[in-house]
DRENNUTOR-700220 format. One record per residue: x, y, z of N, C-alpha, C, O, CB in turn; residue in three letters. Coordinates in nm, 4 decimals. Glycine has a CB too. Layout:
{{X,Y,Z},{X,Y,Z},{X,Y,Z},{X,Y,Z},{X,Y,Z},'ALA'}
...
***
This chain:
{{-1.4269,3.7047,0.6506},{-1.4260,3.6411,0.5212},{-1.3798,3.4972,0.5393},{-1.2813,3.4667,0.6065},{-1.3352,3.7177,0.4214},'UNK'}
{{-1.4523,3.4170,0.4791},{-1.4056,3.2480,0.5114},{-1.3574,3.2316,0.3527},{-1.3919,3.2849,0.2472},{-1.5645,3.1085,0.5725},'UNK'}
{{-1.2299,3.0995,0.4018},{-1.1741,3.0707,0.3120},{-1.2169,2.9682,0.2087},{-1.3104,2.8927,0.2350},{-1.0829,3.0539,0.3573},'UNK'}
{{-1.1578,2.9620,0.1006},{-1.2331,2.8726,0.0458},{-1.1687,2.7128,0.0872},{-1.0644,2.7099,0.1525},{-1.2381,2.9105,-0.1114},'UNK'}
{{-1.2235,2.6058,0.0537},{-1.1334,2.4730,0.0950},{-1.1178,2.4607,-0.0001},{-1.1701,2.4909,-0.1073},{-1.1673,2.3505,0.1643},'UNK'}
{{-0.9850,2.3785,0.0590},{-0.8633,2.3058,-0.0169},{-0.9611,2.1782,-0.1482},{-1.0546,2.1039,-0.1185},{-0.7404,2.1971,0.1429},'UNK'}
{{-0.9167,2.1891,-0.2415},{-0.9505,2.0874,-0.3051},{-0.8272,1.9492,-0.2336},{-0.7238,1.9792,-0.1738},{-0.9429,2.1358,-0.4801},'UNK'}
{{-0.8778,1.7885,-0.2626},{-0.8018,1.6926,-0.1633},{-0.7045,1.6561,-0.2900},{-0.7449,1.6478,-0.4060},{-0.9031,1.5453,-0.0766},'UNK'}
{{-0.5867,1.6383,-0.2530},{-0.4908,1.6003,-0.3257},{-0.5310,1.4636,-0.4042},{-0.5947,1.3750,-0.3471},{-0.3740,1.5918,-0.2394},'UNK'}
{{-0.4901,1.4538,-0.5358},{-0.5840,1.3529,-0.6576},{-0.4386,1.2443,-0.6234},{-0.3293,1.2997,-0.6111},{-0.6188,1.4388,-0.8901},'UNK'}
{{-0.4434,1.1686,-0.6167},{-0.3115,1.0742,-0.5916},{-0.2675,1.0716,-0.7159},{-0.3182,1.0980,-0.8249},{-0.3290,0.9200,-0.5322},'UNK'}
{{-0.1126,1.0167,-0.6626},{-0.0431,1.0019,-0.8234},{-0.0743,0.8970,-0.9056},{-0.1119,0.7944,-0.8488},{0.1045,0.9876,-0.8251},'UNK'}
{{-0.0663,0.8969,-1.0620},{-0.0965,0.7709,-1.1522},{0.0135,0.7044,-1.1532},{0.1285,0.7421,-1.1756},{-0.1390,0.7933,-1.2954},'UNK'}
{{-0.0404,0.5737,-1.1204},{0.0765,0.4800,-1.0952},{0.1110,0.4170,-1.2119},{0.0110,0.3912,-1.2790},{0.0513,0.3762,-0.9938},'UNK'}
{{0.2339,0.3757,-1.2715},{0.2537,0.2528,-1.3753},{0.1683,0.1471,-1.3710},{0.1435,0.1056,-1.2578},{0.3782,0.1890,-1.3632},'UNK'}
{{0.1023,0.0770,-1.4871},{0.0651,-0.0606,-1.4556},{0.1877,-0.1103,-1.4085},{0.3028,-0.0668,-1.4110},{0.0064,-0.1446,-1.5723},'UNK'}
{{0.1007,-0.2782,-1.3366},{0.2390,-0.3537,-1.3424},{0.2851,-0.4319,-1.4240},{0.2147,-0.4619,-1.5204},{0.2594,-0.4186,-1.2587},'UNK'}
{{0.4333,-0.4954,-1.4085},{0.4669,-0.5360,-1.5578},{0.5072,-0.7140,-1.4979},{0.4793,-0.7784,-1.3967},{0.6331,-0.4161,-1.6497},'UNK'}
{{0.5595,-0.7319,-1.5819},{0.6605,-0.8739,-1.5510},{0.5657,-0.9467,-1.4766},{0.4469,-0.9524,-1.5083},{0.8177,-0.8544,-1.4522},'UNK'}
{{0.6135,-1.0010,-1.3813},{0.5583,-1.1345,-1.2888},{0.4431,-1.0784,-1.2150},{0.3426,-1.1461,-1.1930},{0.6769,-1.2022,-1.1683},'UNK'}
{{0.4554,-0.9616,-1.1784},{0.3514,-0.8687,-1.1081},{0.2171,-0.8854,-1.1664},{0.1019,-0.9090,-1.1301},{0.3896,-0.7166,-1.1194},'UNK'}
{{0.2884,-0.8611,-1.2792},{0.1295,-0.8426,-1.4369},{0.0764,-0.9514,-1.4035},{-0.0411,-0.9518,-1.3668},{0.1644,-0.8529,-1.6511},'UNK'}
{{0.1500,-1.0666,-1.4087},{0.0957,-1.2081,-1.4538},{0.0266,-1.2275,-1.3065},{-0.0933,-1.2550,-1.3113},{0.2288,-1.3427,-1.5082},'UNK'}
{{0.0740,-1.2190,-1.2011},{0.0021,-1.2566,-1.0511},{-0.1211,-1.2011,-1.0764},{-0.2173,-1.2715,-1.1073},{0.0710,-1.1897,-0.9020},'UNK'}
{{-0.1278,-1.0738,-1.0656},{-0.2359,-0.9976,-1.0394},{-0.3374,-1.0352,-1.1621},{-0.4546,-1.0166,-1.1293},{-0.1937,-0.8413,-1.0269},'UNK'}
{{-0.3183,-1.0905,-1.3148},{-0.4134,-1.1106,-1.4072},{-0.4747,-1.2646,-1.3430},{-0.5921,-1.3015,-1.3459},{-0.3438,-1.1073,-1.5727},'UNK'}
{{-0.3848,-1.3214,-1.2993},{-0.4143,-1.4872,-1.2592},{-0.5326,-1.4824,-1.1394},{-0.6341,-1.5496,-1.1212},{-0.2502,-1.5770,-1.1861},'UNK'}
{{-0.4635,-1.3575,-1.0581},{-0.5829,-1.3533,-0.9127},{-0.6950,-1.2513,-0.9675},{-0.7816,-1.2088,-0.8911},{-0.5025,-1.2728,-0.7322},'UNK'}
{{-0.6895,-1.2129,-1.1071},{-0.7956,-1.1589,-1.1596},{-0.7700,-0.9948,-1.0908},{-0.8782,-0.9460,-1.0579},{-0.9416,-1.2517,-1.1171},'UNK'}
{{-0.7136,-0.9512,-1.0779},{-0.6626,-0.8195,-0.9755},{-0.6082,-0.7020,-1.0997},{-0.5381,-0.6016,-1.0867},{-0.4978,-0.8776,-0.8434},'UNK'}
{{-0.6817,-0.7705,-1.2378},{-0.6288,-0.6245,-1.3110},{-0.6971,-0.4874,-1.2543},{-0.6236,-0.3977,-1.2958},{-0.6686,-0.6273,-1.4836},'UNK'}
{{-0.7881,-0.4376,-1.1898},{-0.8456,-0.3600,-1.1799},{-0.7539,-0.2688,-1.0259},{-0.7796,-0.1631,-0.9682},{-0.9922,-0.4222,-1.1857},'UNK'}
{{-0.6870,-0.3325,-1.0134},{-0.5854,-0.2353,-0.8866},{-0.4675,-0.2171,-0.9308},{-0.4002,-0.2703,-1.0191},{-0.5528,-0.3034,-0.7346},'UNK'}
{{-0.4471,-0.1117,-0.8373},{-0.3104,-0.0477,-0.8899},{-0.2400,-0.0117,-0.7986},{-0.2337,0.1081,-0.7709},{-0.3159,0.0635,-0.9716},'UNK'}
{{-0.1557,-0.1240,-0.7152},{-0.0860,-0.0896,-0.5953},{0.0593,-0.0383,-0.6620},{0.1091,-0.0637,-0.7717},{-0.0759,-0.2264,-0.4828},'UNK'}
{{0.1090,0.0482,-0.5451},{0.1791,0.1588,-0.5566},{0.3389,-0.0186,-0.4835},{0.3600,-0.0581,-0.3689},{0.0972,0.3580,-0.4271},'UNK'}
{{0.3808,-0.0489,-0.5707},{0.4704,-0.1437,-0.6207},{0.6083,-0.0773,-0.5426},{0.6864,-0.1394,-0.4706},{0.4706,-0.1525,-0.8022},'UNK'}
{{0.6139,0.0677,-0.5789},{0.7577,0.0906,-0.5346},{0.7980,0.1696,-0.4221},{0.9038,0.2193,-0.3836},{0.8229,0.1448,-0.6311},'UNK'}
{{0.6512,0.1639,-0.3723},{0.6358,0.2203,-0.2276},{0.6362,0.1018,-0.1382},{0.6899,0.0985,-0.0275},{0.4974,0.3079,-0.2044},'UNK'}
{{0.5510,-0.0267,-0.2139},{0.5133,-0.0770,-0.0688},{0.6739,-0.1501,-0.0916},{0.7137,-0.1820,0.0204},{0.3366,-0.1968,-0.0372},'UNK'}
{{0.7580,-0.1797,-0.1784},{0.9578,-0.2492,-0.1515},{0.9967,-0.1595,-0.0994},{1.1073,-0.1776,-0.0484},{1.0855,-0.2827,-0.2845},'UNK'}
{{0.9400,-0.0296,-0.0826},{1.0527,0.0609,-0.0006},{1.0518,0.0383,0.1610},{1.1451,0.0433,0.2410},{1.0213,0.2311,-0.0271},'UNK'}
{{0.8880,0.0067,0.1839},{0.8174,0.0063,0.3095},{0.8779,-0.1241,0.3203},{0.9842,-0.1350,0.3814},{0.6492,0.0280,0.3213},'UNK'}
{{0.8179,-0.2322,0.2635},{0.9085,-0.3983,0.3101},{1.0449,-0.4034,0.3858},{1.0718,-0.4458,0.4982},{0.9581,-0.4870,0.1664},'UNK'}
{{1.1509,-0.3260,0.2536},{1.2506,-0.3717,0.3344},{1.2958,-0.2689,0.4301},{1.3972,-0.3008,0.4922},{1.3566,-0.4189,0.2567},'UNK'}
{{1.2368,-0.1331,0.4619},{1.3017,-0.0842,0.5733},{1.2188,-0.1248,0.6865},{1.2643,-0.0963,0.7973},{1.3247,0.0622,0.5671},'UNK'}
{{1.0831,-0.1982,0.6807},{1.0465,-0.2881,0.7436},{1.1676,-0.3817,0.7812},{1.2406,-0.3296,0.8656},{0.9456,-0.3409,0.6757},'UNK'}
{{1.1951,-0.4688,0.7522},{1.3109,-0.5462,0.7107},{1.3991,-0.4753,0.7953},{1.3961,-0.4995,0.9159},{1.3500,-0.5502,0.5537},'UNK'}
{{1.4812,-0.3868,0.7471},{1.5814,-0.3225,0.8118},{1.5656,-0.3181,0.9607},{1.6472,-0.3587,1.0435},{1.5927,-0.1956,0.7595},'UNK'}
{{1.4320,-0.2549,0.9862},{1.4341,-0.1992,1.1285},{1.4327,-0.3292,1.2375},{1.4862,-0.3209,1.3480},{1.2929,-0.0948,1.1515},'UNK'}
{{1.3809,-0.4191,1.2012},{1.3592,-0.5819,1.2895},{1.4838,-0.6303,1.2518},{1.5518,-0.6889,1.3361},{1.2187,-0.7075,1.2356},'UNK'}
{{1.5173,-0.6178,1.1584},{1.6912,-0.7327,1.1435},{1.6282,-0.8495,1.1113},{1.6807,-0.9496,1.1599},{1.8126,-0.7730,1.3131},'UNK'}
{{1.5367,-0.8656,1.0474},{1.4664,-1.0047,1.0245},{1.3905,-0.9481,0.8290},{1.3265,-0.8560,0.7783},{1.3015,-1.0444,1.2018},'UNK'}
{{1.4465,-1.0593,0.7949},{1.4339,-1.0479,0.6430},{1.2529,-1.0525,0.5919},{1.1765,-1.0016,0.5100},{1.5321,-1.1952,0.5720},'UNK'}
{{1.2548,-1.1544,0.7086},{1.1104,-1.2362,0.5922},{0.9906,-1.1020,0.6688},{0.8693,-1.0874,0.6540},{1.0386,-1.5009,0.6546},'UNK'}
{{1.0496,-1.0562,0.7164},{0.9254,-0.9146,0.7747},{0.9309,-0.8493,0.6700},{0.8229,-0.7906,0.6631},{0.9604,-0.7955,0.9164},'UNK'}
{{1.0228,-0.8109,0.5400},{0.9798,-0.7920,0.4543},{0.8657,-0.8493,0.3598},{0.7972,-0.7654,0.3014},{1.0560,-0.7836,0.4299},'UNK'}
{{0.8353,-0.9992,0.3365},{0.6990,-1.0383,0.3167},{0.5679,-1.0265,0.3669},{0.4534,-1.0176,0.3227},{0.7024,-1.1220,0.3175},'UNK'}
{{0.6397,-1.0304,0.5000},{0.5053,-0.9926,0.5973},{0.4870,-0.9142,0.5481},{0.4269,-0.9339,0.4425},{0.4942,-0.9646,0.7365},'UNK'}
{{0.5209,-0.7737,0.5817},{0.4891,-0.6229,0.5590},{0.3868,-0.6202,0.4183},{0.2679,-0.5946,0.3994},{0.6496,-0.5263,0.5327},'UNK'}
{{0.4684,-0.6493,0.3577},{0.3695,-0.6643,0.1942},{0.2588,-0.7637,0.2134},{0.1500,-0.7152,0.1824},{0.4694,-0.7356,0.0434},'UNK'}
{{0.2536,-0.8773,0.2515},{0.1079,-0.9313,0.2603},{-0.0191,-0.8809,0.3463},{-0.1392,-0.8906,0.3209},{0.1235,-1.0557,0.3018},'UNK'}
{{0.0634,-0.8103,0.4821},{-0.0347,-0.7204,0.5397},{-0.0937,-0.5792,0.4950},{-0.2034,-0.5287,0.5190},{0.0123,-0.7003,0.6462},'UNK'}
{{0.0165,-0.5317,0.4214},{-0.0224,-0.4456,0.3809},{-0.1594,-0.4445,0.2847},{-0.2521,-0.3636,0.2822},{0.0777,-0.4078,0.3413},'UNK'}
{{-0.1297,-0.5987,0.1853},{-0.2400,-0.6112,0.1106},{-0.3953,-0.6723,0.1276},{-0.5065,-0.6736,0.0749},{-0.1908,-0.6639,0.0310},'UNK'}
{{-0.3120,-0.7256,0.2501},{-0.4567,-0.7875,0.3447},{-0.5695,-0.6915,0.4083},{-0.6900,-0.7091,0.4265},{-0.4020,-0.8658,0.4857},'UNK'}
{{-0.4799,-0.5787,0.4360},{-0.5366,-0.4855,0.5291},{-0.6441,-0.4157,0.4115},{-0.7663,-0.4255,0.4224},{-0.4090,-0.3730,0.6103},'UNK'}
{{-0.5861,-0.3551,0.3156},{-0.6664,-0.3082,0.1977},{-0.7527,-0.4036,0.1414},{-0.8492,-0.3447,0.0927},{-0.5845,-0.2629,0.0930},'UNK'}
{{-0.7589,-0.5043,0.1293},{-0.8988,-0.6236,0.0993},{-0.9899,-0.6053,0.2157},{-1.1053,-0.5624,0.2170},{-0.8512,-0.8122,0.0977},'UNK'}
{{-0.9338,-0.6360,0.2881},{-1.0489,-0.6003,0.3699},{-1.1195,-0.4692,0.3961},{-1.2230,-0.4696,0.4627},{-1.0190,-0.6347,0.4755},'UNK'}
{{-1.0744,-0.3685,0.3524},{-1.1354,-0.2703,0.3929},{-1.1928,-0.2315,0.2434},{-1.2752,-0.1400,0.2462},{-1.0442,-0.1688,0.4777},'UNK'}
{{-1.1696,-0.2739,0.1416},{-1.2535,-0.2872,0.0581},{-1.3559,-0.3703,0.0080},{-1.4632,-0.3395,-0.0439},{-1.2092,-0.2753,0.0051},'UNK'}
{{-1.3024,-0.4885,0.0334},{-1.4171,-0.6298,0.0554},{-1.5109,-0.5569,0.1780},{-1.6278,-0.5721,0.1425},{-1.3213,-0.8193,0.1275},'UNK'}
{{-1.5074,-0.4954,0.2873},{-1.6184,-0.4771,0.3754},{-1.6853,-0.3074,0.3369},{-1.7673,-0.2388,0.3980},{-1.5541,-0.4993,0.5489},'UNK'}
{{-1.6293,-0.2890,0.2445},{-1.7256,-0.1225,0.1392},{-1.6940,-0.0228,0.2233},{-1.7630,0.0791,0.2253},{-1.9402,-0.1095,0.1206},'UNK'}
{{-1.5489,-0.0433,0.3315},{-1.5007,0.0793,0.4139},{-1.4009,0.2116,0.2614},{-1.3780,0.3315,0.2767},{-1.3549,-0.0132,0.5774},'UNK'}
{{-1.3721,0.1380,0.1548},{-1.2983,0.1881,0.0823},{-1.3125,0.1405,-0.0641},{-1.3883,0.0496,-0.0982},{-1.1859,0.1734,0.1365},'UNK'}
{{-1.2175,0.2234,-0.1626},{-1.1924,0.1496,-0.2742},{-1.0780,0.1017,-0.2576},{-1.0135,0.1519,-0.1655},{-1.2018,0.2105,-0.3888},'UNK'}
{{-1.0177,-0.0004,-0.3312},{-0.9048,-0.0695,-0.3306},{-0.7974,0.0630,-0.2820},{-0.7533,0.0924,-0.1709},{-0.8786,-0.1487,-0.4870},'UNK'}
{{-0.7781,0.1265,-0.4178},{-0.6846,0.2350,-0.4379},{-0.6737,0.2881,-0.2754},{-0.5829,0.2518,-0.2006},{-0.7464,0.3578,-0.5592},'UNK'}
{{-0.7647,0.3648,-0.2423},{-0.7919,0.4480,-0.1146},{-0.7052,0.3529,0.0082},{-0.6042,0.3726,0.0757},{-0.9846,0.4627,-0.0814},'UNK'}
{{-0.8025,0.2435,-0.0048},{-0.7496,0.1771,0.0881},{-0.6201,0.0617,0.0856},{-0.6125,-0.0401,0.1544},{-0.8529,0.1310,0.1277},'UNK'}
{{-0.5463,0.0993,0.0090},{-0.4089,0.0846,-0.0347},{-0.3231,0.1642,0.0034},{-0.2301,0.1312,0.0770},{-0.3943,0.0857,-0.1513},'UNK'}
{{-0.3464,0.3098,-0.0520},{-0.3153,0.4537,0.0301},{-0.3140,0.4299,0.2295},{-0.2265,0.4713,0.3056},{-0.4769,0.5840,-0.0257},'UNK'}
{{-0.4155,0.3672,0.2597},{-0.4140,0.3856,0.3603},{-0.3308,0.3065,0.4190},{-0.2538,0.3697,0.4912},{-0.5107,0.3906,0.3954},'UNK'}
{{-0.3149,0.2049,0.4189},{-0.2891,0.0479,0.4382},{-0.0830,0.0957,0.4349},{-0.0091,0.0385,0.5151},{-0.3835,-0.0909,0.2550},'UNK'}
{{-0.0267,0.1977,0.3365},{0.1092,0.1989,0.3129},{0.1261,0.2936,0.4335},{0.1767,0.2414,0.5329},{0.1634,0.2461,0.1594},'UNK'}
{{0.0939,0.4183,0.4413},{0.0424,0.5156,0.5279},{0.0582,0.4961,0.6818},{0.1306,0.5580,0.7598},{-0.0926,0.5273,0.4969},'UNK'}
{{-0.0315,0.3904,0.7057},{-0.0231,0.3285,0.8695},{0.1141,0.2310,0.8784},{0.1722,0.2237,0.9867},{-0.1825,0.2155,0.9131},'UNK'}
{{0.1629,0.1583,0.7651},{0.3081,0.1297,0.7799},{0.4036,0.2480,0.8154},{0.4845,0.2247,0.9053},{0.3551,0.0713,0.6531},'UNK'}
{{0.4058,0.3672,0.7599},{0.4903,0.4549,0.7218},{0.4727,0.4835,0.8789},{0.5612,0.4665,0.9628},{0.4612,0.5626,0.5923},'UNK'}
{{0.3705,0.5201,0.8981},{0.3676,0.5994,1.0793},{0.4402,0.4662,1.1694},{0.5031,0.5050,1.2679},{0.1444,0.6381,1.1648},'UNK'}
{{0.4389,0.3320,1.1496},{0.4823,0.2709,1.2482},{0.6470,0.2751,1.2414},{0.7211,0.3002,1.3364},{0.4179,0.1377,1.2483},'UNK'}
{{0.6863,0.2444,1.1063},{0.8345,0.2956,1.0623},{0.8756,0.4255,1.1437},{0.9754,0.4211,1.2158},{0.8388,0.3354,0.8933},'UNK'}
{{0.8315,0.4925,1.1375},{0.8585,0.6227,1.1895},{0.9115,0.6733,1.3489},{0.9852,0.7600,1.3959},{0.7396,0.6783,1.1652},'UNK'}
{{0.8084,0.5404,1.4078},{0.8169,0.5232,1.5646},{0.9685,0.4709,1.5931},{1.0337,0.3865,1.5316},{0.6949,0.4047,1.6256},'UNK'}
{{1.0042,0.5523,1.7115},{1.1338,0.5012,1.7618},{1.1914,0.3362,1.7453},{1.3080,0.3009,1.7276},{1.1230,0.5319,1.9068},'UNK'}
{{1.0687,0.2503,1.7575},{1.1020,0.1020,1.7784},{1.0190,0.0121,1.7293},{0.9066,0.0422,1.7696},{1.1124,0.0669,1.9061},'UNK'}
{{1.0143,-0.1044,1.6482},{0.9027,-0.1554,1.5624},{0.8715,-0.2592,1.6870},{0.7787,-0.3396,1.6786},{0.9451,-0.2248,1.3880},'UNK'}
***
């Protein structure tokens, strides 16, 4: 007897963003995404943490968002997806003994 498959986990609904966030993202015309805001400050600064170097917290967040443009600007993804992915491959490098 074969099993049936898993339906794929529906990601969580994120808050819009609010405050200065709102205003960036309406200015770069970016209402239509919905980055996960309190994942990728968690990822920044223990980014941050693990180097002992502050501004790797910016980094972290601009790559993170770079990485997802591009993989949606080149039709590998949708924003969302590839946002998901983009926090994801941070999380596994965090994870590694040594950044």
């Amino acid at each position: 007897m074969s099993e049936t498959p898993r339906a794929a986990p529906k990601p969580a609904i994120l808050p819009p963003a609010t405050g200065w966030p709102a205003e960036l993202m309406t200015a770069l015309e970016l209402d239509g995404a919905h980055p996960d805001f309190t994942r990728l400050a968690r990822l920044a600064r223990n980014a941050a943490a693990a180097s002992g170097n502050d501004d790797d917290a910016a980094a972290t967040a601009f790559i993170a968002g770079y990485a997802a443009g591009l993989a949606e600007g080149s039709g590998q993804a949708g924003f969302d997806r590839a946002h998901r992915a983009s926090l994801r491959g941070i999380e596994r490098l965090l994870d590694r003994p040594a950044l």
